[in-house]
MDAnalysis code that builds the backbone (N, CA, C; Angstrom):
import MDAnalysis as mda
import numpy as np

u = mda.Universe.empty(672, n_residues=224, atom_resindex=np.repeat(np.arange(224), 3), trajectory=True)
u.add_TopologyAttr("name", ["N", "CA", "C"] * 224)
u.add_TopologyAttr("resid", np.arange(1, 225))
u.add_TopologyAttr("resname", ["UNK", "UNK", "UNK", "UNK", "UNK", "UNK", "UNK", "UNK", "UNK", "UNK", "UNK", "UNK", "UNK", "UNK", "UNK", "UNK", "UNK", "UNK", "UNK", "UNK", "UNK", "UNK", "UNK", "UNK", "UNK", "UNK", "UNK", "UNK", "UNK", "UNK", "UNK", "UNK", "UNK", "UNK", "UNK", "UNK", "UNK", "UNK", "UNK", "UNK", "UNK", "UNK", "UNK", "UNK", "UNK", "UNK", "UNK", "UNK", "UNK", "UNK", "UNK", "UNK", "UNK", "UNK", "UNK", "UNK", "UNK", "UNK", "UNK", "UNK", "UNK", "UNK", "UNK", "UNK", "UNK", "UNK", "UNK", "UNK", "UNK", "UNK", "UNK", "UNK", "UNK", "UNK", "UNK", "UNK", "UNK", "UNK", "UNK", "UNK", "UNK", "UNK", "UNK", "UNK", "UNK", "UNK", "UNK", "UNK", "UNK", "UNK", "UNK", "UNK", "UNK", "UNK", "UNK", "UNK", "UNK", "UNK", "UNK", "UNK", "UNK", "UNK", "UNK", "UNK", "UNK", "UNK", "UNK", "UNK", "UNK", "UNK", "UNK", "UNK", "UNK", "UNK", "UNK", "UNK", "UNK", "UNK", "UNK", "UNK", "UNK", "UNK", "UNK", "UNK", "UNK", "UNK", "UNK", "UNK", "UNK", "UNK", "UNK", "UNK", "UNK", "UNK", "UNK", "UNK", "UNK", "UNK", "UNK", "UNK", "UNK", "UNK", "UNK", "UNK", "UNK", "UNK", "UNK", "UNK", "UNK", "UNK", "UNK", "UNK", "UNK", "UNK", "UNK", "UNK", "UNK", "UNK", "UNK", "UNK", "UNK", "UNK", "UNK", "UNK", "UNK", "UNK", "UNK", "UNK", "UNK", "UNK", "UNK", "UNK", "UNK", "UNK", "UNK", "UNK", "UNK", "UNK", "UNK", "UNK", "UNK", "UNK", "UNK", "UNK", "UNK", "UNK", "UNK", "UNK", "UNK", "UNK", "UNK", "UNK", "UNK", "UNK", "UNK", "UNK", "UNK", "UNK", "UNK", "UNK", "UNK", "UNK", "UNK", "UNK", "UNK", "UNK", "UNK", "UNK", "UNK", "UNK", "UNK", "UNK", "UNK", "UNK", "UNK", "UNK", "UNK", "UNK", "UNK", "UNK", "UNK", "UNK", "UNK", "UNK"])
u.atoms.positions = np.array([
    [0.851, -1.196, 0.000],
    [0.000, 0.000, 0.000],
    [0.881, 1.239, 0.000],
    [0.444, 2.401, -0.910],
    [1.519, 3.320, -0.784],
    [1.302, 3.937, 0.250],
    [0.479, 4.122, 1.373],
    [0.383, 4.951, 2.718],
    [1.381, 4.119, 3.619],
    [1.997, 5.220, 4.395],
    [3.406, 4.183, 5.084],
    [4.206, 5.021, 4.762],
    [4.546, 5.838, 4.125],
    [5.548, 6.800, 3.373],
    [5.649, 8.189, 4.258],
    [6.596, 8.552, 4.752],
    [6.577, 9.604, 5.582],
    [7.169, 9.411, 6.558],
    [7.411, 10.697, 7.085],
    [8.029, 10.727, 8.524],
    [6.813, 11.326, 9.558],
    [5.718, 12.107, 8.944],
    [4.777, 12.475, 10.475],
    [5.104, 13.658, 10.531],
    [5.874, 14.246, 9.768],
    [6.079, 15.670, 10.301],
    [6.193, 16.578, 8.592],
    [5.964, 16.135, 7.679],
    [5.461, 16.912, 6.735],
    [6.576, 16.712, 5.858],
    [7.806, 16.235, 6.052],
    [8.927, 15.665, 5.379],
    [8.828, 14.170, 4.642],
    [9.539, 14.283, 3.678],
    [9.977, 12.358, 3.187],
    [11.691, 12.446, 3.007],
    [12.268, 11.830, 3.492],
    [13.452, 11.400, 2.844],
    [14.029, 11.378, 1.552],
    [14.985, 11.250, 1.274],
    [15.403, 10.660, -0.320],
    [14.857, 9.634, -0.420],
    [15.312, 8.200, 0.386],
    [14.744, 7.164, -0.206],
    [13.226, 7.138, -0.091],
    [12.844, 7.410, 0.974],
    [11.138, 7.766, 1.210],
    [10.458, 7.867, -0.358],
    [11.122, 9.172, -0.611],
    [10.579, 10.071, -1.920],
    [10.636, 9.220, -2.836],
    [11.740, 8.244, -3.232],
    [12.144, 7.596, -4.442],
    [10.909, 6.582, -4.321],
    [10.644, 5.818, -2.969],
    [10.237, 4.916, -2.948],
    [8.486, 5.231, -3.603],
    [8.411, 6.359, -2.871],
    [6.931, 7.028, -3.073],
    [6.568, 7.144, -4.752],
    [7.687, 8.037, -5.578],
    [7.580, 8.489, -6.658],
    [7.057, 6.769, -7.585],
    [8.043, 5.867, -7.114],
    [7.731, 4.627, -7.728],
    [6.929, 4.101, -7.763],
    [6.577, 4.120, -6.669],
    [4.567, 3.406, -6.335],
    [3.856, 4.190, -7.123],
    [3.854, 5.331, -7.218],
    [3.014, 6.544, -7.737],
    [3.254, 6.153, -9.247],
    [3.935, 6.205, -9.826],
    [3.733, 5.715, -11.149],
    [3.687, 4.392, -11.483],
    [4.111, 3.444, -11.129],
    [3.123, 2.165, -10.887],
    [1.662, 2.252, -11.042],
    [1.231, 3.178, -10.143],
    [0.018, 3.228, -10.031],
    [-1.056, 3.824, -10.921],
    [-0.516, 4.802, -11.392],
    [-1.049, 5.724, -12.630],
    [-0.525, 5.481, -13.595],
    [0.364, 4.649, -13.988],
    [1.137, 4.121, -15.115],
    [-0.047, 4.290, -16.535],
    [-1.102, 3.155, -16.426],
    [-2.154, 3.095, -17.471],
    [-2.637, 4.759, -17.944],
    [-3.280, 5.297, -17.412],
    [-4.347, 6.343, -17.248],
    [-3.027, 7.837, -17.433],
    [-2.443, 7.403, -16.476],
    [-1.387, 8.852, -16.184],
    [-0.051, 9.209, -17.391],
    [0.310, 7.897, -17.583],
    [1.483, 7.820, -18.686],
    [1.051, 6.983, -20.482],
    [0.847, 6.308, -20.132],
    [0.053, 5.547, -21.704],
    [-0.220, 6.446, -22.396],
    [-1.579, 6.582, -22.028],
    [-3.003, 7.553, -22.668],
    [-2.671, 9.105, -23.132],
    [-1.937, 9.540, -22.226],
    [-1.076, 10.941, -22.790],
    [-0.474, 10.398, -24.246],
    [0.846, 10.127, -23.993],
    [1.614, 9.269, -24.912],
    [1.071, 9.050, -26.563],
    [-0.132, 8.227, -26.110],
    [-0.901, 7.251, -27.059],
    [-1.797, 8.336, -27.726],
    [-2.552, 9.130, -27.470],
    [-3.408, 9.799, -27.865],
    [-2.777, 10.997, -28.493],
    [-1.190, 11.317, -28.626],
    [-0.272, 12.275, -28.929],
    [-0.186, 11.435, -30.592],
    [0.918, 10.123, -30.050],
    [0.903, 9.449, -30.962],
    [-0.085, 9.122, -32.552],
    [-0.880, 8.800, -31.774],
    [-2.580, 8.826, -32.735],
    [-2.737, 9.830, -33.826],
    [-2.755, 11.306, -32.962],
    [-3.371, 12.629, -33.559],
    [-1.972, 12.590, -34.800],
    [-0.678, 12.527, -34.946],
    [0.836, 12.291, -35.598],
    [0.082, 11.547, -36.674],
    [-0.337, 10.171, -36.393],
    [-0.268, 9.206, -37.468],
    [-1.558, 9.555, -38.069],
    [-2.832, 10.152, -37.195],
    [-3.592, 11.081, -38.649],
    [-3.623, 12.066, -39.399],
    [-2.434, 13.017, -38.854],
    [-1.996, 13.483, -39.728],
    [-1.302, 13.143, -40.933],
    [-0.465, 12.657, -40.670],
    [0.496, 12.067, -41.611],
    [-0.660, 11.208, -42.720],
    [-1.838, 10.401, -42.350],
    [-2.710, 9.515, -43.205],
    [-3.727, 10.996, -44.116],
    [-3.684, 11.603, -42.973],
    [-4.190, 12.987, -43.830],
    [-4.253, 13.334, -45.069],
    [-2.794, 13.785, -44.599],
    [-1.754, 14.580, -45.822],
    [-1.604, 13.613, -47.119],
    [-1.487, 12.277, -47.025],
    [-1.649, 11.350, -48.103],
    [-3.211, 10.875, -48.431],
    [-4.119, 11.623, -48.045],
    [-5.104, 11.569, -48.545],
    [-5.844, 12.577, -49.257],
    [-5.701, 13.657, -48.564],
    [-6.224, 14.938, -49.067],
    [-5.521, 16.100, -49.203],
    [-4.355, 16.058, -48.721],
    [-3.047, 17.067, -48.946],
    [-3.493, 17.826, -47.850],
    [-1.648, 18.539, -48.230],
    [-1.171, 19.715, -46.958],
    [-2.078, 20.421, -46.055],
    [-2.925, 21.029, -47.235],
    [-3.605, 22.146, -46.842],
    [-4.961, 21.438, -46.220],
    [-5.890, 21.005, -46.282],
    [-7.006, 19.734, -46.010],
    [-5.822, 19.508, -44.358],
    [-4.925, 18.764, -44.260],
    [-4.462, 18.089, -43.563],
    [-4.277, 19.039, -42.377],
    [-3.744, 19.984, -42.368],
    [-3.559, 21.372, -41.625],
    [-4.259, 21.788, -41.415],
    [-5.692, 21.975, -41.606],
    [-7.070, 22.487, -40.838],
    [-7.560, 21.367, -39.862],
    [-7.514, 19.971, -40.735],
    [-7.607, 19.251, -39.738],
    [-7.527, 18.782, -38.891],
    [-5.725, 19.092, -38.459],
    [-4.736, 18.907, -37.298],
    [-5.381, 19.997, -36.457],
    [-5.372, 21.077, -36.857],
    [-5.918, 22.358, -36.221],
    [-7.428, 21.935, -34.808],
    [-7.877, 21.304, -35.338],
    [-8.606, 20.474, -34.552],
    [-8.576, 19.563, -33.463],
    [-7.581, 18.538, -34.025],
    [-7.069, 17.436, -33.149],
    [-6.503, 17.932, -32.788],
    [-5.069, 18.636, -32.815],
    [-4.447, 19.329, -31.863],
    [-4.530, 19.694, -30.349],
    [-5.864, 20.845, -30.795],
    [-6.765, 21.278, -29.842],
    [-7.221, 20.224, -29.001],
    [-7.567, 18.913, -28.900],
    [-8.342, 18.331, -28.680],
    [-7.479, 17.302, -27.529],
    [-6.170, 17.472, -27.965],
    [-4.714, 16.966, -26.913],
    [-4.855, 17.470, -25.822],
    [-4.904, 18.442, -25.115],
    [-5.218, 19.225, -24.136],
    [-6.282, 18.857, -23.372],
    [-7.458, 18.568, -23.843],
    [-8.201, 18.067, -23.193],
    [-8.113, 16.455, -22.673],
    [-8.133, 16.046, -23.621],
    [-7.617, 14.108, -23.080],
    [-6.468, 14.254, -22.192],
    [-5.427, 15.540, -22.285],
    [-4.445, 15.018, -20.687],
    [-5.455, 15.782, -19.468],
    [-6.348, 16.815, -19.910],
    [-6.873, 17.191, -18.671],
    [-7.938, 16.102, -17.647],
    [-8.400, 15.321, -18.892],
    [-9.304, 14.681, -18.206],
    [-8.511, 12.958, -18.106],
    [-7.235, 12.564, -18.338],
    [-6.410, 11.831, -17.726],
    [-6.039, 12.186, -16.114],
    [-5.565, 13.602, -16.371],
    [-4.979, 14.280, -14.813],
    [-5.821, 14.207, -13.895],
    [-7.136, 14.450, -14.258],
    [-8.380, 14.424, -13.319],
    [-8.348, 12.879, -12.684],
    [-8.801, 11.888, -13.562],
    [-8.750, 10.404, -13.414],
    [-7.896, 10.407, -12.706],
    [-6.212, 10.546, -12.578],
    [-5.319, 10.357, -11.886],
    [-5.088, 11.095, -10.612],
    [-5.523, 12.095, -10.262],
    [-5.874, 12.750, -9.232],
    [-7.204, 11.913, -7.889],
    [-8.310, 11.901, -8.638],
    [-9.441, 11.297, -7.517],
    [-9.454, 10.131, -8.376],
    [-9.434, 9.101, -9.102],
    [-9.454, 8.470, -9.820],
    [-9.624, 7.098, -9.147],
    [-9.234, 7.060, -7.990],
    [-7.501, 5.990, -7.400],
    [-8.275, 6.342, -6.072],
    [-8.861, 4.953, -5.147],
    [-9.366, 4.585, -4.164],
    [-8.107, 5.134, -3.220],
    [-6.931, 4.882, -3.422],
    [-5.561, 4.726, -2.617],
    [-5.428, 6.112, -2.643],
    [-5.754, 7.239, -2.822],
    [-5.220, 8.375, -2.889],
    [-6.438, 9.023, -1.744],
    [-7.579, 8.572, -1.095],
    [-8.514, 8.872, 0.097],
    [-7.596, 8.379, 1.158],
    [-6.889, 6.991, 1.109],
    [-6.089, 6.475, 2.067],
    [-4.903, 7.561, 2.522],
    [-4.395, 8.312, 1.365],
    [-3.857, 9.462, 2.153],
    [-3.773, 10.278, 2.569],
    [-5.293, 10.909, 2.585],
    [-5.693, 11.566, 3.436],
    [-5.923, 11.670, 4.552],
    [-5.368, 10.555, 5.354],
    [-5.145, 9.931, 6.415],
    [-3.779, 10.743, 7.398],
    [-3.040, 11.087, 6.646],
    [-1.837, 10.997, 6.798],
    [-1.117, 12.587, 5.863],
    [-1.509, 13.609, 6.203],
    [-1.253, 14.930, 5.867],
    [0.113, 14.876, 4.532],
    [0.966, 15.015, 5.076],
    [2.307, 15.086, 4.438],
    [2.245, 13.847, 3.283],
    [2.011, 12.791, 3.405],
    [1.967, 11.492, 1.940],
    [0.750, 12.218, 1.102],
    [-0.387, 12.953, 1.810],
    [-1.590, 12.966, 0.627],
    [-1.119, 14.057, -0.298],
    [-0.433, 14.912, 0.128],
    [-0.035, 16.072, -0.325],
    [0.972, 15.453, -1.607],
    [2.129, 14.664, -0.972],
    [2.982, 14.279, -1.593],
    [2.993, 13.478, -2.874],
    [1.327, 12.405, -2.516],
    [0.949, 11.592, -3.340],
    [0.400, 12.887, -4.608],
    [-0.265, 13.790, -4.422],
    [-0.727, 14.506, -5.172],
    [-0.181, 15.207, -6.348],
    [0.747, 15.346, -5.809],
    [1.378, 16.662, -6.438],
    [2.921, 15.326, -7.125],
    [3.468, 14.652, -6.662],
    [4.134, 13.487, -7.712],
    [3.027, 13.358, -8.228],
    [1.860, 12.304, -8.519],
    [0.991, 12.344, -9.950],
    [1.119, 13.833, -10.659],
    [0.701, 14.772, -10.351],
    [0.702, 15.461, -10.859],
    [2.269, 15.674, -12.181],
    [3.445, 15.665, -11.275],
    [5.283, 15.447, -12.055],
    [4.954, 14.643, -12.808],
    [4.096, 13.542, -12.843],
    [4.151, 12.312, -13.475],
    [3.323, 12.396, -14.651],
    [2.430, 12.846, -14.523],
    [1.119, 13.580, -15.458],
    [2.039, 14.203, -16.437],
    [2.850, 14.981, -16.191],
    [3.025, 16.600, -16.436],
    [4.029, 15.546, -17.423],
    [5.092, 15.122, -17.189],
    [6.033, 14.348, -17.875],
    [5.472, 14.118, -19.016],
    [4.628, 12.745, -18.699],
    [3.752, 12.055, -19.879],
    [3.326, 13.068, -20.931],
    [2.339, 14.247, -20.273],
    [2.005, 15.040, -21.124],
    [2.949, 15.621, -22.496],
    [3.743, 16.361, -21.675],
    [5.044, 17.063, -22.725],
    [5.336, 15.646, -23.644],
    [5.989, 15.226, -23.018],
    [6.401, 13.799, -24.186],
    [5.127, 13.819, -25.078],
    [4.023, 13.046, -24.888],
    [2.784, 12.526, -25.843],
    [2.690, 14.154, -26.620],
    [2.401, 15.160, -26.171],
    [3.027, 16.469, -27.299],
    [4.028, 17.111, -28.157],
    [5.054, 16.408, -27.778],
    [6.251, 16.467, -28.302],
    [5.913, 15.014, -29.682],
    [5.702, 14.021, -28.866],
    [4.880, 13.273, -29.814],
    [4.179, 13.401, -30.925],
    [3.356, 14.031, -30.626],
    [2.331, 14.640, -32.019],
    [2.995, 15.729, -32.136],
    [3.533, 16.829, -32.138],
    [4.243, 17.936, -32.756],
    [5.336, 17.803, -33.687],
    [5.877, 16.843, -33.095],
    [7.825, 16.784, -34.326],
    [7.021, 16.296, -35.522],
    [6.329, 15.006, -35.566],
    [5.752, 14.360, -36.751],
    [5.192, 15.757, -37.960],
    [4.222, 16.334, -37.017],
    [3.323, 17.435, -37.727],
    [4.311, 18.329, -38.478],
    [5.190, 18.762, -37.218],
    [6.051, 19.993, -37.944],
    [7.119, 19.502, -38.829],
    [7.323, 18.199, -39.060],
    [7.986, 17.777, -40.040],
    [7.554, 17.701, -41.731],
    [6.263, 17.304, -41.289],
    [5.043, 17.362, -42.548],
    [4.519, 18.567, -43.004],
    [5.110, 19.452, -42.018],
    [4.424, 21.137, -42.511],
    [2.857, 21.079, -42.100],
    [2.307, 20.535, -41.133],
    [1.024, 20.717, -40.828],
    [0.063, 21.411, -39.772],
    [1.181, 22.511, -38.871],
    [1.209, 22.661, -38.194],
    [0.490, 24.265, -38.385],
    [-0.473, 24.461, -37.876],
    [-1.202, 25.449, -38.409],
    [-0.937, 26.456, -37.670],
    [-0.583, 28.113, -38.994],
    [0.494, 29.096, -38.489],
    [1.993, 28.486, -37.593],
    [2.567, 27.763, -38.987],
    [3.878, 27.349, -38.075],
    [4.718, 28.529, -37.877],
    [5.340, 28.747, -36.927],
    [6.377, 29.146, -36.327],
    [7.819, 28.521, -35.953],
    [7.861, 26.925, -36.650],
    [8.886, 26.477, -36.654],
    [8.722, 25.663, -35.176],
    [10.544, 25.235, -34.930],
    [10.199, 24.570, -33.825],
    [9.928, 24.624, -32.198],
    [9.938, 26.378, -32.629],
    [9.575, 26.899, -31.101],
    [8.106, 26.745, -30.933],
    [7.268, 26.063, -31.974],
    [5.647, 26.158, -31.766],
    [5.720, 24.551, -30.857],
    [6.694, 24.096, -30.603],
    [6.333, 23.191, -30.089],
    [5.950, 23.309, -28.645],
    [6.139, 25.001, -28.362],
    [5.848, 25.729, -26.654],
    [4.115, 25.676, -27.028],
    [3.817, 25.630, -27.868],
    [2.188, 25.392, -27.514],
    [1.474, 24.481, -27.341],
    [1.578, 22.949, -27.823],
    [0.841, 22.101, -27.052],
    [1.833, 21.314, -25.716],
    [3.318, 22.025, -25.856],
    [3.972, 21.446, -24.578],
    [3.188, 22.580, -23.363],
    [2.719, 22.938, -23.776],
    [2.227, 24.464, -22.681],
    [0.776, 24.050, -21.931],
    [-0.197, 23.810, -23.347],
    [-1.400, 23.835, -23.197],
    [-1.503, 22.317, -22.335],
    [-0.450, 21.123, -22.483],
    [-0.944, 20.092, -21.422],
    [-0.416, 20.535, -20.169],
    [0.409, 21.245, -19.926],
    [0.695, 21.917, -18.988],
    [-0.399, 22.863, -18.136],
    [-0.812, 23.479, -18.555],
    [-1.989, 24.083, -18.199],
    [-3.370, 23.216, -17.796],
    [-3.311, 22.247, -18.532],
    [-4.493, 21.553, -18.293],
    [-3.963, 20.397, -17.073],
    [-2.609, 20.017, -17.214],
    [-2.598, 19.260, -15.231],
    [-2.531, 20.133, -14.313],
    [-2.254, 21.477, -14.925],
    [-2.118, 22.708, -13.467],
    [-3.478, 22.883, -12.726],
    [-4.640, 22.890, -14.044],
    [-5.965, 23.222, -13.407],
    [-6.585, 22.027, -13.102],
    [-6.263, 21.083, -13.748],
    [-6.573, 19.706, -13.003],
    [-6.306, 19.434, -11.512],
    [-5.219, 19.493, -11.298],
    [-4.637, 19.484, -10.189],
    [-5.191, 20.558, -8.703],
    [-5.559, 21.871, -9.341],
    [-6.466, 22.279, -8.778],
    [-7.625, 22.135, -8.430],
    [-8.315, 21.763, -9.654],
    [-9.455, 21.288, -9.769],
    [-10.479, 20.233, -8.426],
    [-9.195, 19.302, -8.663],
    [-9.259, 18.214, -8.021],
    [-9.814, 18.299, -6.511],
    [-8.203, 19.403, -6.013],
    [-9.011, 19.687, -4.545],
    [-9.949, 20.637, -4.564],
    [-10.334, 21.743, -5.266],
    [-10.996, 22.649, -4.823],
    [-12.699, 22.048, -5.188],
    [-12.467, 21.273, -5.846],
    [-14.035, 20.567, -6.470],
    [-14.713, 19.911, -6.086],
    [-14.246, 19.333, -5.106],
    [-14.827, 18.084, -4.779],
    [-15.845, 16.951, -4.902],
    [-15.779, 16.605, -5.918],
    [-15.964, 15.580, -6.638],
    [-15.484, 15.889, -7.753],
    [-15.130, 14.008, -8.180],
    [-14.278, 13.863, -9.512],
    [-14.831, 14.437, -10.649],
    [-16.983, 14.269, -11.039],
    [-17.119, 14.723, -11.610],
    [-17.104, 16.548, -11.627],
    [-17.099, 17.136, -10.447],
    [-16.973, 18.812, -10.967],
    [-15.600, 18.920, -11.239],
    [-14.641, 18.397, -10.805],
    [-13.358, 18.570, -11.130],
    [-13.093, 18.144, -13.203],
    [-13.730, 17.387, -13.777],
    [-13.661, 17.459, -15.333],
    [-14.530, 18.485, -15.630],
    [-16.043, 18.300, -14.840],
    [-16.374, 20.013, -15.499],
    [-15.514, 21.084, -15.600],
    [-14.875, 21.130, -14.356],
    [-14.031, 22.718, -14.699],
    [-13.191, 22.791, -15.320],
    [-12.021, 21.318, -15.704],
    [-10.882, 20.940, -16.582],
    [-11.557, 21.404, -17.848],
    [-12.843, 20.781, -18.216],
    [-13.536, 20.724, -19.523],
    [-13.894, 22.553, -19.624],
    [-14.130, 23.600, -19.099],
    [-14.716, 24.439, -18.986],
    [-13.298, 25.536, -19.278],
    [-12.395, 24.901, -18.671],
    [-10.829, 25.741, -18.767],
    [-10.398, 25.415, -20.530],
    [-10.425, 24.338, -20.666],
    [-10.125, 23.973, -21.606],
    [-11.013, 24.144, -22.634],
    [-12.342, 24.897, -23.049],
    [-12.928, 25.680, -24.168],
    [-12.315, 26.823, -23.942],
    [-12.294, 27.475, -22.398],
    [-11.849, 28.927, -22.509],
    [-10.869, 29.291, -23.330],
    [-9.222, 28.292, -22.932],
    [-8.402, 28.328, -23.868],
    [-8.675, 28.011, -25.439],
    [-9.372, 27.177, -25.715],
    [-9.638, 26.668, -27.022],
    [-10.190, 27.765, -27.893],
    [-11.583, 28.014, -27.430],
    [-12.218, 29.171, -28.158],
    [-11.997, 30.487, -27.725],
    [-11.512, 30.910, -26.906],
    [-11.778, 32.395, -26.450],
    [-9.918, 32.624, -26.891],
    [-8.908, 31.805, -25.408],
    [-7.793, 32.736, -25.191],
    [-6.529, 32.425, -26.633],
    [-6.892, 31.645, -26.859],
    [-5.315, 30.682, -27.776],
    [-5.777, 31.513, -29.602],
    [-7.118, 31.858, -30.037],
    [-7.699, 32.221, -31.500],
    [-7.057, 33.651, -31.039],
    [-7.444, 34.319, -29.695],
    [-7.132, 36.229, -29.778],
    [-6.130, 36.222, -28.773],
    [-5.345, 35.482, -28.784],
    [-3.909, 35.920, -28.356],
    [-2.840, 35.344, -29.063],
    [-2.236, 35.058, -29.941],
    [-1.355, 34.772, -31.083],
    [0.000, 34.718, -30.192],
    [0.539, 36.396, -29.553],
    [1.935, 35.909, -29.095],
    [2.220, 34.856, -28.271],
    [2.464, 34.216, -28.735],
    [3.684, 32.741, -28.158],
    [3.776, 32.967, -26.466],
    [4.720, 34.396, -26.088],
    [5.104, 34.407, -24.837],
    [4.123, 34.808, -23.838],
    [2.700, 35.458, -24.446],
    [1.884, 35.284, -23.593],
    [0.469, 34.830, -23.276],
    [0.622, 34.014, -24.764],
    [-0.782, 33.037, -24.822],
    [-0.405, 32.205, -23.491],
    [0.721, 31.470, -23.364],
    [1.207, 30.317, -22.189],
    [1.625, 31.342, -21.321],
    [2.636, 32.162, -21.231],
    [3.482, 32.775, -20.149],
    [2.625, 33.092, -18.982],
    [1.375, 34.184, -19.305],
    [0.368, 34.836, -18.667],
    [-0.506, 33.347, -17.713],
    [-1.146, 32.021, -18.718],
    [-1.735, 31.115, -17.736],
    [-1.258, 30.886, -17.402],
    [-0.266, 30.163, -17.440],
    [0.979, 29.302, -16.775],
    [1.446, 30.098, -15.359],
    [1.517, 31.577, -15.985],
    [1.929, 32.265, -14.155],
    [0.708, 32.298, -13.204],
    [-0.789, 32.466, -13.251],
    [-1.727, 32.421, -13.027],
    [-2.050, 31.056, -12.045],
    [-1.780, 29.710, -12.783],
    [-1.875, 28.590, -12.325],
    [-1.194, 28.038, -11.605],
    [0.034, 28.302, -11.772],
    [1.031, 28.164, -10.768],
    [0.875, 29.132, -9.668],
    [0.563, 29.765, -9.475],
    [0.134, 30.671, -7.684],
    [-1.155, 29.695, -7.430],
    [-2.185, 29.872, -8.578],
    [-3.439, 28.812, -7.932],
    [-2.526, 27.869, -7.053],
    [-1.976, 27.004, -7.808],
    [-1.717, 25.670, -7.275],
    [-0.607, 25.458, -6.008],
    [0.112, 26.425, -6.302],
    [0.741, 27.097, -4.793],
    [-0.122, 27.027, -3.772],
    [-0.987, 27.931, -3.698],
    [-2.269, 27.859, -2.689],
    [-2.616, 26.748, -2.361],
    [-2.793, 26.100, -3.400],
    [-3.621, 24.509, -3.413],
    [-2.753, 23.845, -2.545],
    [-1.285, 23.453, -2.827],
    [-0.508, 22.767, -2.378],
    [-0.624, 23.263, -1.079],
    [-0.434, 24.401, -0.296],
    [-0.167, 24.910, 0.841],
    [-1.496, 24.124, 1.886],
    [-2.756, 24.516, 0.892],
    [-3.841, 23.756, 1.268],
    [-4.267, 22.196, 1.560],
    [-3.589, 21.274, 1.047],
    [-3.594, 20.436, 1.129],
    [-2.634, 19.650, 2.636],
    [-2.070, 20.491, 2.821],
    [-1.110, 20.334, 3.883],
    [-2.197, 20.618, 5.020],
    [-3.195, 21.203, 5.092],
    [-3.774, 22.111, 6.177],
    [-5.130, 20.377, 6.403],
    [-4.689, 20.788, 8.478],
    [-5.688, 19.545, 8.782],
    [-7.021, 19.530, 8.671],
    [-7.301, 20.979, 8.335],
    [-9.192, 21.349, 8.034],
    [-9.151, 20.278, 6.681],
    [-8.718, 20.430, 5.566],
    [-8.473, 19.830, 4.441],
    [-8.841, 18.608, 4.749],
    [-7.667, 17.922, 5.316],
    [-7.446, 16.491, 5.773],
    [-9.040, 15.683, 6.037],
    [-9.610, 16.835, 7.058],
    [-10.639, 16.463, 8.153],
    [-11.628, 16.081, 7.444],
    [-12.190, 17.024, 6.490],
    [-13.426, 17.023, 5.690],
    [-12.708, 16.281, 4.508],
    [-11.690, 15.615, 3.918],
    [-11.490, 14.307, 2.757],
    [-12.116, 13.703, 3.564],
    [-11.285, 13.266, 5.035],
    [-12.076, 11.933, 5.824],
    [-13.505, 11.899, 5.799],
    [-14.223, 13.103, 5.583],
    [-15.534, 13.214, 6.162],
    [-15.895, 13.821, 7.384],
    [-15.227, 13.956, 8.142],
    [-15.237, 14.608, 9.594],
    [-16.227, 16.031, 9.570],
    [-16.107, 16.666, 8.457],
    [-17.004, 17.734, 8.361],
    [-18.146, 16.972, 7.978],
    [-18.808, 16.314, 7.624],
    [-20.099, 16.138, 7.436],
    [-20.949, 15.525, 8.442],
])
């Protein structure tokens, strides 16, 4: 069982940590690492079937789509991997592991993500399908946008409580970006720069929060 991990006082060790990080992806392995990966992979090889079907241009509106659509499948992976997982109530037991358990899925998420985007991006931008390329610094936009989507996941998670409002709001972040912020903000450094700083203080908070025994009390139920 991964609860057992800790010292009791809000610390883990090196080996603690190593041992923890390992279970933790063990555990989310399917859902947390695959499915990123795989669904990166996928969106690559229809492009590429695209472009030999209907050409460049056909192929490049179409990516334009799927693309978009990457972001969401890691948000609602991150979610799954967050409350997903019976074993992750068990550490709420235990202040310092639930926190710890949280926020590693989250490193672990976040990993998978970039890779499975990096995934579908080199293929695309090799094929020229990459709509308004910018070369290979456009690869800061879907390495960004799964980024963004485990940040608010990750938030999500605790502030929502329940798994399903936590994909509503993943799902709800993720049109905002889709249709509203990513079409009328074009520059590169602050389509991502601006959420990315935003989410990261959220999740600061969050993290700080999760540490706190009110938190703890009401996972157990104690508030109800």
């Amino acid at each position: 069982m991964d609860a057992g991990y800790g010292s009791g006082n809000g610390r883990l060790t090196g080996s603690q940590l190593r041992a923890l990080a390992a279970a933790q992806t063990w555990r989310v392995r399917a859902v947390g690492i695959v499915v990123p990966v795989a669904v990166g992979a996928c969106i690559a090889a229809v492009g590429a079937c695209w472009v030999l079907a209907a050409g460049a241009m056909a192929a490049t509106h179409a990516m334009l789509a799927f693309t978009q659509a990457y972001p969401l499948a890691v948000g609602v992976c991150a979610v799954a991997v967050f409350t997903g997982d019976p074993l992750v109530e068990v550490q709420a037991a235990t202040l310092a592991e639930f926190r710890a358990v949280q926020t590693l899925r989250g490193a672990i998420v976040l990993a998978a993500a970039a890779v499975g985007a990096l995934v579908m991006f080199v293929p695309l931008e090799a094929l020229g399908l990459v709509y308004r390329d910018i070369g290979w610094a456009g690869a800061i936009t879907p390495v960004g946008g799964a980024t963004l989507m485990v940040l608010a996941a990750y938030a999500a998670a605790a502030l929502a409580g329940s798994s399903r409002s936590a994909a509503l709001v993943v799902v709800a972040v993720w049109l905002f970006f889709a249709l509203v912020w990513d079409p009328n903000v074009p520059q590169l450094v602050l389509q991502r720069g601006l959420p990315l700083l935003v989410l990261c203080l959220l999740c600061a908070c969050v993290w700080r929060a999760l540490g706190a025994s009110e938190y703890a009390w009401r996972k157990l139920g104690g508030a109800r």
